[in-house]
C-alpha positions in Angstrom: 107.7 114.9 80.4 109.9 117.1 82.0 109.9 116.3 86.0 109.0 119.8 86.5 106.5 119.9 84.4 104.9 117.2 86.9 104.9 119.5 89.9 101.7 121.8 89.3 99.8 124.7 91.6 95.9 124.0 92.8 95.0 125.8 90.2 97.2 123.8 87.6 96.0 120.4 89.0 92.1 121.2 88.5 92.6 122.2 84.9 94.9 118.5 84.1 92.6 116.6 86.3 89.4 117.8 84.4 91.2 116.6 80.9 91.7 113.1 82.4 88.4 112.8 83.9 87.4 114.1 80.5 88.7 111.5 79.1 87.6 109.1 81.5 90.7 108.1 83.4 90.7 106.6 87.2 92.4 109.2 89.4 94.5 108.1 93.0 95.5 110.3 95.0 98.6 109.7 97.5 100.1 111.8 100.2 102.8 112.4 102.3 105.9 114.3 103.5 108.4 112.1 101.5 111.6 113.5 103.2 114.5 111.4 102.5 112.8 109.1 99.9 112.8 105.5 100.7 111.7 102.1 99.5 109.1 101.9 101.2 107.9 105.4 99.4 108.4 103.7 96.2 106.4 101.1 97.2 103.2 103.0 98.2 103.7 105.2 95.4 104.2 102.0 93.0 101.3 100.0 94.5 98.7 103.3 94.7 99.3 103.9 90.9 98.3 100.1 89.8 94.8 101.4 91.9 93.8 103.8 88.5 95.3 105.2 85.4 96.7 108.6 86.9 98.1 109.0 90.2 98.3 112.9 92.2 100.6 113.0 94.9 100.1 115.7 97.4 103.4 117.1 99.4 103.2 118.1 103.0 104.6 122.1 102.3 107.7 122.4 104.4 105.6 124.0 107.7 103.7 121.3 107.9 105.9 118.8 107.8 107.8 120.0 110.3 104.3 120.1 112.8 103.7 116.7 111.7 107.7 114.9 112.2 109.0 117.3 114.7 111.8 119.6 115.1 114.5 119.4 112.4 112.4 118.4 109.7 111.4 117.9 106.8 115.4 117.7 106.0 115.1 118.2 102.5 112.6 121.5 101.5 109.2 121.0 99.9 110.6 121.7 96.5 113.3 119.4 96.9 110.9 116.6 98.0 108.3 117.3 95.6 111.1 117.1 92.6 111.9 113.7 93.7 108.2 112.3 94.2 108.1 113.7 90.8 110.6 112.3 89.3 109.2 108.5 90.2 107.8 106.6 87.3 104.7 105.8 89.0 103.9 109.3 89.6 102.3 111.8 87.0 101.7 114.7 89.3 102.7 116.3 92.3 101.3 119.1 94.3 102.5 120.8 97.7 99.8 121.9 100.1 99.8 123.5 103.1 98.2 122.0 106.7 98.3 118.5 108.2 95.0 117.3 106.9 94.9 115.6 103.4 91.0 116.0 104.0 90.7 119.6 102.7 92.4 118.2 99.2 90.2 115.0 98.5 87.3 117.4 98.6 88.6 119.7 96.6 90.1 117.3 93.8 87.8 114.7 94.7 89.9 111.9 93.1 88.6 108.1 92.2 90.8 106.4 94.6 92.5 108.1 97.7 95.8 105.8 98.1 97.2 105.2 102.1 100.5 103.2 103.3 99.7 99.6 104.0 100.1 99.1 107.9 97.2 101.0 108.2 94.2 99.7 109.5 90.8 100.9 107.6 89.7 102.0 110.8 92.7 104.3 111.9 92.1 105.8 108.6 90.5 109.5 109.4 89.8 110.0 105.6 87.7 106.7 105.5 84.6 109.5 106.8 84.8 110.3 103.5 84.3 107.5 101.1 80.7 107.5 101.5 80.1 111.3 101.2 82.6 111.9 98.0 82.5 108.4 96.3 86.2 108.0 96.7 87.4 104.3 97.6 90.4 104.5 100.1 92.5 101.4 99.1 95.5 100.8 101.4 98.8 99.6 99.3 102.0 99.2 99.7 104.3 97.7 102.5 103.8 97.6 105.9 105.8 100.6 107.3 109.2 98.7 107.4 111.1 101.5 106.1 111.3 104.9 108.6 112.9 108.4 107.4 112.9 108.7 111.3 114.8 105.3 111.7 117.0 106.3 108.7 118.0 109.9 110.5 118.6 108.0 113.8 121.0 105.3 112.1 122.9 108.2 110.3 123.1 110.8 113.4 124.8 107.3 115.2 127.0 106.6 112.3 125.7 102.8 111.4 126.7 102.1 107.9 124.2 99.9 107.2 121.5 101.6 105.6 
């Protein structure tokens, strides 16, 4: 599959997602900004897709990355970021949304599994309200958070070559 052909609108997403479930496949859903892609990126994203058959990833759209990391981000713009989510093996769609919450979009997809970065704790987890009410399981994968876009930006704007 083309990697664009991964990247799909709301409205896109619910017609795919009612094939799979359909067809009976587990749904995780992932989500983040994704700006510089990292290994630690690769590892959530790796690590929320062993949680079902089919994993959505949901892109912070550029405005709301920038009220969630800060002036001067995202770096690279939502399209750019949701092209290389996209283009990761583990992932078999991508969709950008608008506002900070993630809330809004497990509601509205209502996937099997809702996938967070290991180094969480289940209770700082705000989508955790949730499980009970929608029947989604929030699993926490991946890595701790080792591995910082924020970090990465610093080292770069110093000029450290070890990155």
């Amino acid at each position: 599959m083309d990697t664009r052909d991964k990247i799909l609108s709301r409205g896109g997403l619910h017609e795919v997602l009612e094939e799979h479930r359909h067809a009976g496949r587990r749904i995780v859903f992932a989500s983040g900004v994704f700006d510089l892609l990292h290994a630690g990126h690769v590892r959530y994203l790796t690590a929320a897709r062993a949680e079902g058959d089919l994993l959505v990833v949901g892109i912070h759209a550029d405005a709301s990355a920038r009220k969630l990391k800060g002036e001067g981000r995202p770096v690279l713009t939502e399209r750019a970021r949701a092209a290389l989510v996209a283009a990761l093996a583990a992932v078999d769609y991508a969709v950008i949304f608008d506002g900070v919450d993630v809330k809004p979009l497990l509601r509205e997809f209502q996937p099997d599994v809702h996938a967070v970065r290991a180094g969480d704790s289940r209770d700082s987890v705000p989508e955790t309200e949730l499980e009970a009410l929608l029947g989604i399981h929030v699993a926490i994968v991946g890595d701790g958070k080792e591995h910082s876009t924020h970090e990465i930006l610093e080292r770069v704007r110093r000029g450290q070559s070890d990155l």
